[in-house]
C-alpha positions in Angstrom: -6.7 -24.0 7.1 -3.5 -21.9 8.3 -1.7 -19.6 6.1 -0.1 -19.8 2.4 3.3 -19.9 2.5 4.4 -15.7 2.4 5.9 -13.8 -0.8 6.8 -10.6 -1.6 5.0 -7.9 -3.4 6.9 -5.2 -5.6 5.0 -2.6 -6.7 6.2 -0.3 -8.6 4.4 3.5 -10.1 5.7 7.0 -10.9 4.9 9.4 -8.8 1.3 10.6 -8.7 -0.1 7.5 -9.9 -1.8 6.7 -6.9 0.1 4.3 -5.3 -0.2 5.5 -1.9 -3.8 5.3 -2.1 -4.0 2.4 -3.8 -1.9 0.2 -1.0 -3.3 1.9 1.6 -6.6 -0.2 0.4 -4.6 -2.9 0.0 -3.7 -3.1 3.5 -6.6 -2.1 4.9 -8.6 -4.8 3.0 -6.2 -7.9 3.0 -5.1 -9.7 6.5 -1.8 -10.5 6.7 -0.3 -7.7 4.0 2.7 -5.5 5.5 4.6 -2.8 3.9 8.6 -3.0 4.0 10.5 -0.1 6.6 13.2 0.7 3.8 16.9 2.2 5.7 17.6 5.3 4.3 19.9 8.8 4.6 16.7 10.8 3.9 16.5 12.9 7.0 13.1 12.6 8.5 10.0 14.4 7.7 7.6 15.8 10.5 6.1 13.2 11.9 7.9 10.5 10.5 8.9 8.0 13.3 12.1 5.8 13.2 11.6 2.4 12.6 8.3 2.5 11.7 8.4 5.2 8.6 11.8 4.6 7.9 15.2 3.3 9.4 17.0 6.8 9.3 20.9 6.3 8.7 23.7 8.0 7.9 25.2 7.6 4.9 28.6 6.1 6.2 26.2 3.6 7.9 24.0 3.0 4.7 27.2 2.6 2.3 28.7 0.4 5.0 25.7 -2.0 5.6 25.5 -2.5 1.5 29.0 -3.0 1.0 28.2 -6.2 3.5 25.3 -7.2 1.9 22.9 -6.2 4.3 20.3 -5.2 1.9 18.0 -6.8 -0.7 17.8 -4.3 -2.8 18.9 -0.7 -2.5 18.7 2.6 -4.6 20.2 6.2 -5.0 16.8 8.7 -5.8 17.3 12.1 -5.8 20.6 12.1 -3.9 19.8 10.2 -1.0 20.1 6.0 -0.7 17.2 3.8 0.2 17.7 -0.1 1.0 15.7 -3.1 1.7 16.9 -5.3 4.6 17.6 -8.5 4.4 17.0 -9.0 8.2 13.5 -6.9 8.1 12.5 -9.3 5.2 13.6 -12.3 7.1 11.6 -11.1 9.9 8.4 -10.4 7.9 8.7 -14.3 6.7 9.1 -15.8 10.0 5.9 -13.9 10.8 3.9 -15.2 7.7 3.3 -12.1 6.2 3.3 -11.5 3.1 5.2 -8.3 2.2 5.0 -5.0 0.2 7.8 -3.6 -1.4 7.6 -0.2 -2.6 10.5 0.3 -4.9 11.2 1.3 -8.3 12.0 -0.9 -11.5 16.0 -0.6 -10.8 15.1 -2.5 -7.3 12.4 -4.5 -8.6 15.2 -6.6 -11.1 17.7 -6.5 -8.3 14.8 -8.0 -6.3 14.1 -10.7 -8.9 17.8 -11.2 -9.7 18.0 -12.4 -5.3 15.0 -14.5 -5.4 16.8 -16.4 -8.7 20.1 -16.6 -7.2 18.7 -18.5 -3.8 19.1 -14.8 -1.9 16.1 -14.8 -0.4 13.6 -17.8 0.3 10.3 -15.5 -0.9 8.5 -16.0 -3.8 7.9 -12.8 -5.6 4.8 -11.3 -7.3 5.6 -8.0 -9.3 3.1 -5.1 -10.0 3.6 -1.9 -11.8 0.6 0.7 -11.9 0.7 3.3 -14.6 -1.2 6.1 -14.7 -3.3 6.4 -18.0 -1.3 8.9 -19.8 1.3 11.3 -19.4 -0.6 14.0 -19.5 -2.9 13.1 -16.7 0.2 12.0 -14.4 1.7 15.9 -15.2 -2.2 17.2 -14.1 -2.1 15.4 -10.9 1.7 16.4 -9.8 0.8 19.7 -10.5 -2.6 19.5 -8.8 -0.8 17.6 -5.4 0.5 21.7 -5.4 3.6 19.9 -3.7 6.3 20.7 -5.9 7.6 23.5 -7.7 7.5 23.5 -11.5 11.6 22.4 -11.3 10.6 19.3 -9.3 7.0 18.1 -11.3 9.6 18.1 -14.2 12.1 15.7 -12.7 9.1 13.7 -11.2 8.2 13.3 -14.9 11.7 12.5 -16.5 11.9 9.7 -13.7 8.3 8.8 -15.2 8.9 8.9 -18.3 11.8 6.1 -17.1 9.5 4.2 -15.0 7.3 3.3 -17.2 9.2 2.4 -20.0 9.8 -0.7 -18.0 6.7 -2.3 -17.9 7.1 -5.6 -19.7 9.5 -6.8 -16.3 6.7 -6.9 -14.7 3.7 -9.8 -13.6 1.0 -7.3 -13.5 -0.1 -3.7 -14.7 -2.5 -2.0 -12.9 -3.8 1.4 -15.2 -4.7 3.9 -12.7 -7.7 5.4 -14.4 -10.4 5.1 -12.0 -9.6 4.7 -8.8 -12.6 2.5 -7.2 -12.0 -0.3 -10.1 -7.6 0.1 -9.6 -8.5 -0.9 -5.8 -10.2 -4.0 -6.6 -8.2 -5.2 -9.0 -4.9 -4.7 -6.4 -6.8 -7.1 -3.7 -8.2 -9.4 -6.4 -4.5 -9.8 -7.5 -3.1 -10.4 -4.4 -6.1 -12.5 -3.3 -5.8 -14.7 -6.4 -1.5 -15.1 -5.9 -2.7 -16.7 -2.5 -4.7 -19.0 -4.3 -1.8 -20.6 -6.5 -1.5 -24.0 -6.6 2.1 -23.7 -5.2 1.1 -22.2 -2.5 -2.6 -24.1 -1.4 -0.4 -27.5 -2.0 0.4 -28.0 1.4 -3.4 -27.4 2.3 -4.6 -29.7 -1.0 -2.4 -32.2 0.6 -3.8 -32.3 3.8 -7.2 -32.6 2.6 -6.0 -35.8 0.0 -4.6 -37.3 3.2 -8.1 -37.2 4.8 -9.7 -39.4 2.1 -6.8 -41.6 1.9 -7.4 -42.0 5.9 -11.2 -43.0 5.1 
């Protein structure tokens, strides 16, 4: 039947929600699904891998490639800048994939705002998955044993903000049991295939066949 035309998928989630985990399925479980290789200034972590991780830059570079327009979306966290590129979305369309955009809700409008404006020729499908309370978001940071006590309280401050935002988005997905959070990921992106806007061309085809007969 060939493929649905590709869109974009933003998904959004404080940290320790699970989202890692959760996409990871995702991936693993849909054909055709590809996460986004943001730019950043971050320096690299062991074993991360330019270009596949991350595109590493400088910030000069970074601050130089937005101020042409170079990026989709991009975001100060924590000090250090983060982008989406245009080209690396581009690329990702011409390939028919449909791609994962793990940003937060400050690049998820900017996102939207593009795909409005006639940016970018994606449609775009917006998830945010929430963990099912504070309190179990602060037991899991703390239970990662990842950060200190300084960090796990800035990881819930930028929580507290991340979630506030929920109504910008298509679809919430509550974290709360992780075997049911995975099948309702695939069954949403599964089900977005299946739009009428995007099985027209195929419904098409198959009209033309009867009108042939």
């Amino acid at each position: 039947m060939g493929h649905h035309p590709p869109f974009l998928i933003i998904i959004s989630a404080p940290s320790g929600a699970g989202k890692t985990t959760l996409l990871r399925h995702l991936i693993a479980q849909v054909p055709g699904v590809r996460f986004s290789v943001s730019t950043t200034t971050r320096p690299p972590r062991a074993g991360e891998r330019d270009g596949v991780d991350y595109f590493f830059v400088d910030r000069a570079t970074f601050l130089q490639r937005r101020d042409q327009g170079a990026f989709l979306e991009w975001a100060e966290v924590f000090g250090n800048f983060y982008g989406t590129s245009k080209e690396f979305v581009a690329q990702t369309q011409a390939a028919g994939d449909d791609l994962i955009l793990d940003i937060d809700w400050q690049g998820a409008r900017q996102v939207v705002e593009q795909v409005r404006a006639g940016g970018v020729a994606m449609a775009v499908v917006s998830i945010a998955i929430l963990p099912p309370s504070r309190a179990a978001l602060g037991e899991r940071l703390v239970g990662r044993g990842l950060d200190d006590p300084a960090v796990i309280e800035r990881r819930m401050q930028a929580a507290q903000r991340e979630v506030s935002h929920w109504r910008e988005y298509d679809y919430l997905l509550i974290n709360d049991d992780l075997a049911q959070a995975r099948e309702n990921l695939v069954a949403i992106i599964r089900a977005e295939r299946l739009r009428r806007e995007r099985m027209a061309g195929h419904a098409e085809r198959i009209q033309a066949t009867f009108a042939a007969g």
